[in-house]
C-alpha angles and dihedrals in degrees: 000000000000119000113191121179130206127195128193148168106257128261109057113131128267086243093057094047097050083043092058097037082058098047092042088052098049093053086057090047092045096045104031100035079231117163113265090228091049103056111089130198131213121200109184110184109208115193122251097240091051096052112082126187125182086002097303129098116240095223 
């Protein structure tokens, strides 16, 4: 069973994150001839404030 997580700064829409579930879920199912039922998908929202990139939180 593939497990693939995702994490990402907080605020994108539902709709981009089903979008992407779905898109992410189809590649495994594509490269690895996985069952679809069997690929799960992991979206982990991170707030801005407590993502830091070059030294420096985002938030």
């Amino acid at each position: 069973m593939p497990l693939i997580q995702v994490t990402l700064i907080e605020g994108r829409p539902m709709e981009a994150k089903a979008e992407l579930i779905r898109t992410l879920t189809e590649a495994a199912v594509a490269s690895l001839n996985a069952p679809r039922e069997a690929v799960r998908v992991i979206v982990q929202e991170v707030p801005a404030a407590h993502w830091g990139v070059g030294g420096v939180p985002k938030g």
